[in-house]
C-alpha positions in Angstrom: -6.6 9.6 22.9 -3.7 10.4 20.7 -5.0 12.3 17.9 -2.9 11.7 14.4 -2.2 13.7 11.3 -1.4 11.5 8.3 0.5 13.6 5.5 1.7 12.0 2.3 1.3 12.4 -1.5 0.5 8.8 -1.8 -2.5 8.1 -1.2 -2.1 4.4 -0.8 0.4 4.7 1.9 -2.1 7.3 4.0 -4.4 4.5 3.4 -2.1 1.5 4.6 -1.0 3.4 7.5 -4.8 4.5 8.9 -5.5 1.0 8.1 -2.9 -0.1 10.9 -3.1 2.9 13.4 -6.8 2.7 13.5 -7.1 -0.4 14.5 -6.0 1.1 18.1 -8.1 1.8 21.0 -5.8 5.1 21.9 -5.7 6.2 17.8 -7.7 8.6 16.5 -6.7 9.4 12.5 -8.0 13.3 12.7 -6.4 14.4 9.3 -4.8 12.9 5.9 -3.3 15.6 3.4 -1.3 15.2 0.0 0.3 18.6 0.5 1.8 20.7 2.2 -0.9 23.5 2.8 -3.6 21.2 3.8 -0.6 19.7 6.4 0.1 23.3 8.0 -4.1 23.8 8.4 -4.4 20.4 10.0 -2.1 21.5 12.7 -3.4 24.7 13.3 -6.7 22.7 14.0 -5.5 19.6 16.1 -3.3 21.1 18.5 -1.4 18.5 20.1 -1.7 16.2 17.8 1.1 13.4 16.3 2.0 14.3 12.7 3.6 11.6 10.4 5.4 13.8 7.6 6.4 12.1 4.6 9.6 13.4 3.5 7.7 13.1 -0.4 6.3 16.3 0.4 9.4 18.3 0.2 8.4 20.3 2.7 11.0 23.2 4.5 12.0 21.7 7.6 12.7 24.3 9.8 9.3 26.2 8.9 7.4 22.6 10.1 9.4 22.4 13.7 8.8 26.0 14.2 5.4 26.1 12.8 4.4 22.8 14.6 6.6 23.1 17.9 4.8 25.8 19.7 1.0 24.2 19.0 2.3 20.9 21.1 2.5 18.8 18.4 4.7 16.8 17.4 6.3 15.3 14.6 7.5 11.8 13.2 9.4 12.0 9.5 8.7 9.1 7.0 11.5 8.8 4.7 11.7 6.5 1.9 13.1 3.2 2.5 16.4 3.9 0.8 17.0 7.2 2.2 19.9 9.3 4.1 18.6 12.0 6.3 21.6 13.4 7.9 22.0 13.8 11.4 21.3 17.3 12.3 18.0 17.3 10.5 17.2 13.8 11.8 17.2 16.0 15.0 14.5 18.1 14.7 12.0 15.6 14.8 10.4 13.6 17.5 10.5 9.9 15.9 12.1 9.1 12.3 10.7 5.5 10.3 11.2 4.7 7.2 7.9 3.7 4.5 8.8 -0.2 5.0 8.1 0.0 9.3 6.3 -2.8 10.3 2.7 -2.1 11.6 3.7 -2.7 15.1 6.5 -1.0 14.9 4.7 2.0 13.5 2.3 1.8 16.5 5.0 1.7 19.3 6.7 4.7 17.5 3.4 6.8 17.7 2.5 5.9 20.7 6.7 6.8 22.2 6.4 9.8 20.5 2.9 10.8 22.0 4.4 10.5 25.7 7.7 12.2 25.2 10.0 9.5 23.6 12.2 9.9 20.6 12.2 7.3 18.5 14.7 6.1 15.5 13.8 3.7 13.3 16.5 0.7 13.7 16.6 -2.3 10.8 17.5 -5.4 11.8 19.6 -6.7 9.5 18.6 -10.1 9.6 14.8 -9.3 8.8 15.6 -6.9 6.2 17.8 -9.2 4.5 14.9 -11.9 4.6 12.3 -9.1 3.5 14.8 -8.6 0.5 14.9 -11.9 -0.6 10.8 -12.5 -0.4 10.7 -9.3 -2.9 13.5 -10.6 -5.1 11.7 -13.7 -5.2 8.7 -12.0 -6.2 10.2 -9.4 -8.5 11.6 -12.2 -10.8 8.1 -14.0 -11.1 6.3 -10.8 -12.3 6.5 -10.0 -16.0 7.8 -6.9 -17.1 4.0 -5.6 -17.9 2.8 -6.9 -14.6 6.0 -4.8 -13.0 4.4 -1.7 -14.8 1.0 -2.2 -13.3 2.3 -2.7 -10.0 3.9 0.6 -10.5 0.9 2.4 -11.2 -1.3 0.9 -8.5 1.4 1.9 -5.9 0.5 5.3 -7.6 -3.0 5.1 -7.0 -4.1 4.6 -10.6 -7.3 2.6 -11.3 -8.0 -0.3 -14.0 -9.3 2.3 -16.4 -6.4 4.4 -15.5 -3.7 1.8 -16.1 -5.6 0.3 -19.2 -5.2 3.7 -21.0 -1.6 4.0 -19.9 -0.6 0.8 -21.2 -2.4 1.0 -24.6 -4.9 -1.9 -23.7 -8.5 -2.7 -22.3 -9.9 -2.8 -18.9 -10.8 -6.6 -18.7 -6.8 -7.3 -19.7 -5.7 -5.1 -17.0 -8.2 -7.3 -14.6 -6.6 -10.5 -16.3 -3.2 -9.4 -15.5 -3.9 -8.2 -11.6 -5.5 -11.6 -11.0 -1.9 -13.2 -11.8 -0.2 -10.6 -10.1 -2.4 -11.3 -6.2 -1.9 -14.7 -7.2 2.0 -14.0 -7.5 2.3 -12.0 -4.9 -0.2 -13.5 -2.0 -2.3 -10.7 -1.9 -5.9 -10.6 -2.3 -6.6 -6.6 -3.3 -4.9 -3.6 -5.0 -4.2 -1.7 -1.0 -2.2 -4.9 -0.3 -0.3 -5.3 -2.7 0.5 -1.5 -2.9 1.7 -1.8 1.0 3.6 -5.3 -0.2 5.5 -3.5 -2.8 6.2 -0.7 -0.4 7.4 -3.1 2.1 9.7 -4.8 0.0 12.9 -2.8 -1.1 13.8 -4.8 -4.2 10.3 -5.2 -5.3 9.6 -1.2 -4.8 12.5 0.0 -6.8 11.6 -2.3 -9.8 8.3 -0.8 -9.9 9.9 2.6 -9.7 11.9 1.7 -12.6 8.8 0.3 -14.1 7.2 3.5 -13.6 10.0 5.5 -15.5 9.4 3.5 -18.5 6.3 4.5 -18.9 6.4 7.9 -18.4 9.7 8.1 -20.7 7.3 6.1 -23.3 4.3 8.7 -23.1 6.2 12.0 -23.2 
């Protein structure tokens, strides 16, 4: 049984990514920590264990590997889907993906990583460039208000949350998400967080989305 740690400030991912690994008869989701502390605990209790690290946690490299290295664990780096990590840090760990990996892919990594293997994230170009145009297409359907709400569920943030963000009521913010699945494709919030996170285009318009708001309420 491959026992995994799940470690990630957003909560949705953690969520999307149990919600695939789980699914596995040799999976066993042991942990899931937003920081860095609970992260360094969860090893020290589940020796041996797989540890996907979100690089959102800013954690200090060298102190994981060193920390994690002699407890037999091992450790696979999520990056965000736009980022560079440069080769002699990409060295250090045992399997490198980035937030928009397939499911399946995110199983065979785990499971390479578990017996030994290194693995390295490779995009197809082809299939990227087709994912790209699927969240372009949906980007330019979604209003600029149902871009902001997007934002904030891929934050986490619930109906009354959003509604007090955006200055409106609960039942509006319902309105709007039902326009938004039927947009998208999606039948629930968790999808359409992983959606957006899967998509490049789509995710940095919510980003940007997400900026506005906070520039508007500071």
């Amino acid at each position: 049984m491959n026992r995994l740690i799940l470690a990630d400030n957003q909560a949705i991912f953690r969520a999307g990514a149990a919600r695939v690994l789980a699914l596995e008869d040799d999976m066993r989701i042991v942990a899931q920590c937003e920081d860095a502390a609970k992260l360094f605990s969860a090893i020290d209790s589940f020796r041996g264990s797989v540890a996907l690290v979100s690089t959102s946690l800013n954690l200090d490299v060298a102190a994981l590997v060193s920390h994690t290295q002699p407890l037999g664990s091992r450790v696979i780096l999520v990056t965000e889907n736009a980022e560079h990590v440069a080769e002699e840090i990409a060295q250090l760990f045992d399997g490198i993906v980035s937030r928009n990996v397939p499911g399946p892919d995110l199983v065979d990594c785990v499971r390479r990583v578990a017996r030994g293997q290194r693995y390295l994230q490779h995009s197809n170009v082809t299939t990227m460039h087709a994912a790209d145009n699927v969240g372009a297409r949906v980007r330019d359907r979604l209003t600029p208000k149902e871009m902001q709400i997007v934002s904030l569920i891929v934050q986490g943030c619930k109906n009354k949350e959003i509604a007090h963000q955006l200055g409106t009521k609960e039942q509006v913010i319902k309105n709007y998400l039902r326009s938004i699945y039927d947009k998208t494709g999606v039948s629930d919030r968790l999808e359409l967080a992983l959606f957006t996170i899967h998509h490049r285009v789509l995710a940095e318009a919510a980003a940007k989305a997400g900026n506005l708001i906070q520039m508007k309420t500071a």
